[in-house]
Structure formats: C-alpha cells, structure tokens
C-alpha positions in Angstrom: 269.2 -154.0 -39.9 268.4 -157.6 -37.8 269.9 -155.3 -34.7 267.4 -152.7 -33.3 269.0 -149.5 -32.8 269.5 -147.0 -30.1 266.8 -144.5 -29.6 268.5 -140.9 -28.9 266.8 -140.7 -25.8 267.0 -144.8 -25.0 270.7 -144.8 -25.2 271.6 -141.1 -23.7 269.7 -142.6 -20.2 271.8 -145.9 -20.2 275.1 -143.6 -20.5 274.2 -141.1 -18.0 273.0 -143.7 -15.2 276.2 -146.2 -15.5 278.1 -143.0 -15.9 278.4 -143.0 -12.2 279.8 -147.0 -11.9 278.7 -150.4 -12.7 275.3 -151.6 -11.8 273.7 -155.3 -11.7 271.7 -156.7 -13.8 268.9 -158.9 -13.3 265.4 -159.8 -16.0 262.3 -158.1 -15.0 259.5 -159.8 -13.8 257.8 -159.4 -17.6 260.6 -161.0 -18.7 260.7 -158.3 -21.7 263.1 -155.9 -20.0 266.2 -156.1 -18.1 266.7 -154.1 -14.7 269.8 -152.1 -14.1 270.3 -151.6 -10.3 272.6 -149.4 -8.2 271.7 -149.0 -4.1 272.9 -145.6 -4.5 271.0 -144.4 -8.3 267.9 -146.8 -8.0 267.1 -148.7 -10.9 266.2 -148.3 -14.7 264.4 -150.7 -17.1 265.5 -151.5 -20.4 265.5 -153.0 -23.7 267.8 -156.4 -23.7 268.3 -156.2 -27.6 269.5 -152.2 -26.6 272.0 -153.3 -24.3 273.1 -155.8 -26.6 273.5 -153.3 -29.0 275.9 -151.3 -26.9 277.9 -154.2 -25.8 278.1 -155.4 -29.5 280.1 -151.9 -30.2 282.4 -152.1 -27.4 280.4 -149.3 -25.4 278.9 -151.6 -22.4 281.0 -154.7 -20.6 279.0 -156.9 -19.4 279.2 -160.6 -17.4 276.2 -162.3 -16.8 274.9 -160.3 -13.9 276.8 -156.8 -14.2 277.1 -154.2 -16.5 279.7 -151.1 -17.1 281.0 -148.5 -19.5 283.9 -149.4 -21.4 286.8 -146.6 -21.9 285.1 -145.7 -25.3 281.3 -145.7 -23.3 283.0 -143.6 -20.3 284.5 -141.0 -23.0 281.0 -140.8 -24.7 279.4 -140.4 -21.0 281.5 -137.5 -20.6 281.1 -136.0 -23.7 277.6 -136.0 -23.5 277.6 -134.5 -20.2 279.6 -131.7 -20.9 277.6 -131.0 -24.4 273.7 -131.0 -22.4 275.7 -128.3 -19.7 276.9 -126.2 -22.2 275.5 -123.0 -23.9 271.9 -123.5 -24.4 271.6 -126.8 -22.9 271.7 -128.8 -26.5 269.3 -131.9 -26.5 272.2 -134.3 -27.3 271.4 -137.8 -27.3 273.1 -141.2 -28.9 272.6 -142.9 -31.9 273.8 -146.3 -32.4 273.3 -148.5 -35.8 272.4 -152.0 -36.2 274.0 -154.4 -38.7 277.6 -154.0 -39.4 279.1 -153.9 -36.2 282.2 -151.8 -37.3 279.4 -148.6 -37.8 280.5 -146.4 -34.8 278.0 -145.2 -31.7 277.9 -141.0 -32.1 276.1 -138.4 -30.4 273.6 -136.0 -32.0 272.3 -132.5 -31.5 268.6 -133.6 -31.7 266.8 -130.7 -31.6 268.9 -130.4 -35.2 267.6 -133.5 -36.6 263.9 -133.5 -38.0 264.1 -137.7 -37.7 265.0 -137.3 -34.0 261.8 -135.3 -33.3 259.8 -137.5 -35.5 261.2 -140.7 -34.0 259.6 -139.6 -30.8 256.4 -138.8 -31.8 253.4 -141.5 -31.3 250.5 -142.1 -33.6 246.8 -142.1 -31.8 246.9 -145.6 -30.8 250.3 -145.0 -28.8 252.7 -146.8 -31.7 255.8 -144.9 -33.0 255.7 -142.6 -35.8 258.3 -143.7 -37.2 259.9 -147.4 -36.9 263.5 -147.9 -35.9 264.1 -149.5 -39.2 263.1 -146.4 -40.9 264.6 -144.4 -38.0 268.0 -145.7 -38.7 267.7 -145.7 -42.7 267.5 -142.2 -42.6 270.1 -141.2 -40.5 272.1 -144.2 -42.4 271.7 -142.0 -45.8 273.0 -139.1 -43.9 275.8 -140.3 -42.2 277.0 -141.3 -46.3 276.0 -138.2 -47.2 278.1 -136.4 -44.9 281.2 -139.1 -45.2 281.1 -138.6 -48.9 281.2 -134.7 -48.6 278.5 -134.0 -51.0 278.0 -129.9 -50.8 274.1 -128.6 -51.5 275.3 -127.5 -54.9 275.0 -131.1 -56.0 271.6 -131.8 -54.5 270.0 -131.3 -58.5 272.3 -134.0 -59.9 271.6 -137.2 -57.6 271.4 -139.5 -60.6 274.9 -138.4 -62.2 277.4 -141.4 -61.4 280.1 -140.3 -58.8 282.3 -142.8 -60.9 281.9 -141.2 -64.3 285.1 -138.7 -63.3 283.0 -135.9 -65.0 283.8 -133.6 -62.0 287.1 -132.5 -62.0 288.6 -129.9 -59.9 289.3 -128.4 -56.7 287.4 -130.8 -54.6 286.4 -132.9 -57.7 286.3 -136.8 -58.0 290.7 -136.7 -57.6 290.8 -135.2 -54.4 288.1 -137.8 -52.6 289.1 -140.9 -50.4 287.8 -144.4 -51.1 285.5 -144.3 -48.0 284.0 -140.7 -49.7 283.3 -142.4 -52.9 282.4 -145.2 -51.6 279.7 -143.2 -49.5 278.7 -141.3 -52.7 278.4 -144.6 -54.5 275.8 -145.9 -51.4 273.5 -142.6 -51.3 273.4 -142.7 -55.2 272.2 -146.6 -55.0 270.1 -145.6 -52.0 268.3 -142.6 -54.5 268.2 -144.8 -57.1 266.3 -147.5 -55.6 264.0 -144.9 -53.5 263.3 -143.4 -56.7 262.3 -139.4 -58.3 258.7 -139.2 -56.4 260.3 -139.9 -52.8 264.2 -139.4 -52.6 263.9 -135.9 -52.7 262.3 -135.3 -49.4 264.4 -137.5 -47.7 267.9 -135.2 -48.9 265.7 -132.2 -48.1 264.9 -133.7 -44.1 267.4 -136.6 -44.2 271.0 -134.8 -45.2 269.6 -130.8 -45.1 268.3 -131.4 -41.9 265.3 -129.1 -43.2 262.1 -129.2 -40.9 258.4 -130.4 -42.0 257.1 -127.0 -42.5 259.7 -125.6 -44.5 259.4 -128.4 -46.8 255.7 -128.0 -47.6 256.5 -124.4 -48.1 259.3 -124.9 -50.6 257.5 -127.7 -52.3 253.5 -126.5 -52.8 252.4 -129.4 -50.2 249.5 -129.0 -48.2 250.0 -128.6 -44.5 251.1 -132.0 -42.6 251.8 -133.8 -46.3 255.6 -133.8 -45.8 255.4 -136.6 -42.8 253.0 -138.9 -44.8 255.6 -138.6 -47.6 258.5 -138.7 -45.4 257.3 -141.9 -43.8 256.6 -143.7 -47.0 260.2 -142.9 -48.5 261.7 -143.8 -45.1 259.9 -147.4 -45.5 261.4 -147.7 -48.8 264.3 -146.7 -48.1 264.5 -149.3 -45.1 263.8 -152.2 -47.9 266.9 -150.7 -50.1 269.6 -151.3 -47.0 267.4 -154.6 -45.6 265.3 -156.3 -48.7 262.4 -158.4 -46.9 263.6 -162.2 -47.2 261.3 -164.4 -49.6 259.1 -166.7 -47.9 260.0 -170.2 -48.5 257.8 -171.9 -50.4 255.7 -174.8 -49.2 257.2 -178.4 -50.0 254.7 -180.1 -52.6 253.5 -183.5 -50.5 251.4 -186.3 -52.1 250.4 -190.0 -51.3 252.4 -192.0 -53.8 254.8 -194.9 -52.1 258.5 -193.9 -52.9 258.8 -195.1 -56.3 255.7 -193.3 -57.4 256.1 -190.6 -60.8 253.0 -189.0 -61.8 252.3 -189.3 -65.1 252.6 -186.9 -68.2 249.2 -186.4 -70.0 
C-alpha cells in the first residue's frame, strides 16, 4: 500500500477528459499538482502519485510532457461511458489498487458500495472520512471475497480453515481454483488478524455491500455507531495488508577513543 490509490471520482475524471485525445502535461505553480491541458477541453489538475498510478498499470502513456490512454485505458473510457448513459444513469467510477502492480484497474457501481460513499465524505475540519489506506483495504477484502466465491451461507464460519477439506461437495473445496483458495486463505488471514469485535462489520459493509443503517438495525447499535466502528476495523485492517515499519533505533554514541570497552561492574 506505499502507492496511493485511485479515488472513484479521481480516476473516472482523468478517463473521461483524455478520453477525447492526448493532452500536455506541465507542474502547477504549487508544485503539488500536475496540469493536464487540451486547447479544445481546457485543463484539469491532478494528483502526480494518481497519474503515476495509472501509468504503473498500463492505463496512461506518458513521456515527459504528454499524456494518453493506452488501448486497455481507451477500452475502460468507453466502458464507462456507455455504463453512466445507460438505464438509470449508474454512478460508475474507477478503482485502482496500490502495491502489487499485477492488481487490475476495474470500474464500480458506486452508489452500490457503502466505502464509495464513505470515502467521499469529509469530517468537520474538511479531512477525509475515510483514508485511502483504509479506502483500499476494504475494497481489497472484497475483491478476495468475491475471487474466492465465498456465498453468504458461509458468513457464520469465518474462522473454519478453507484448507481443512471439511467442505466437500458441489461447489466444495474440489471444485475451487488456486487463485479462489488462495483468495479464501487471504480474507481468512485478513479476519483473523482484524479479529471477532471488528471483522464482522467489515463482511457485513465490506463483501455484503450492506449500508450503515441497516447494520445498526440488524446489530442493536445506536444510530451513527456503525461508521465509528467501521472506521476503526478499516484502520486495522490497513495494518494487516501494510504492517507500520519499526522505527530504527538510535545508534548508542559515547566519548571513549577507539579502543575504549566499558567496564563490567
């Protein structure tokens, strides 16, 4: 997670604006944004580690001073496009992960995802909700969840190993791929680590896509509880997929010539 990642909204207006051709691209005068300019579209300000991000996954080309969809970029363009103009005008937008750079770029029905309405949402000093760290660690445990088919019937036995071969059967343990077990074997290290209190909110928002309210309901919580617990389990789950990095501890310096060895009682 060293990469930032996409916001929805962050990436779906870089795809729609070079959409229409390549653009230059010049540093802003802050120096903390990069300028994407077209004499026919205007220009657009935006995050250098964002563009990064999309070149990194094959979805921008860039030189030094222009920037363009690849063929992949231009098909997700499109896609997206035709997906906002269809029935009922769907908020789509496009999530990208950091870290591993073979993790694909997809597009997302946001108005679906509770995280994607939470990620937008600002606190009373004008900071995000939610961090992009914990942003992406949730939609990270859903993407496994979904690549290791795990059906709601399951959602009671989290902690039972997926490698045990206790579930036999039509769509048992046999019938999986490695990349579905291996999936499994990530969102039950993910639960494990989060632990009891917290991981089950974040299957019930995270991978059931079930809203705020619905989850106080089902739960007993008192009205605007879920978020406060949401966002505490999203922080720990950031530190399962990134552990914070040890300080390095001071070097211990004293006065003595090179020869010196302090002595022992």
């Amino acid at each position: 997670m060293d990469e930032m990642i996409s916001t929805p909204d962050a990436g779906r207006r870089i795809l729609r604006f070079l959409c229409a051709g390549p653009v230059s691209v010049r540093q802003a005068a802050s120096g903390a944004r990069l300028l994407l300019e077209a004499e026919e579209r205007g220009t657009i300000a935006v995050s250098p580690d964002l563009l990064d991000l999309l070149t990194s996954r094959g979805i921008v080309v860039r030189t030094s001073h222009t920037a363009a969809l690849s063929e992949q970029g231009l098909a997700l363009a499109r896609r997206l496009a035709s997906l906002r103009s269809g029935e009922g005008k769907r908020d789509i937008g496009l999530v990208v992960f950091g870290g591993e750079t073979d993790e694909p770029a997809a597009l997302a029905n946001l108005s679906e995802s509770p995280l994607a309405q939470l990620v937008r949402r600002r606190t009373r000093d004008g900071k995000p909700f939610l961090s992009a760290e914990e942003y992406q660690a949730g939609e990270r445990l859903r993407a496994d969840y979904t690549r290791g088919r795990i059906m709601p019937r399951l959602g009671a036995n989290w902690v039972a190993s997926v490698s045990s071969g206790r579930r036999s059967g039509a769509g048992g343990i046999a019938e999986l791929t490695d990349a579905a077990l291996a999936a499994r074997q990530r969102v039950e290290n993910a639960v494990t680590a989060v632990g009891p209190e917290l991981s089950g909110v974040l299957i019930d928002v995270c991978c059931f896509l079930k809203g705020l309210e619905l989850v106080e309901t089902e739960r007993g919580w008192p009205v605007r509880s879920a978020k406060v617990v949401l966002k505490a389990a999203l922080a720990a789950l950031a530190r399962h997929y990134c552990p914070v990095k040890e300080a390095k501890r001071p070097r211990t310096l004293h006065w003595g010539t090179a020869d010196y060895r302090p002595s022992i009682g």
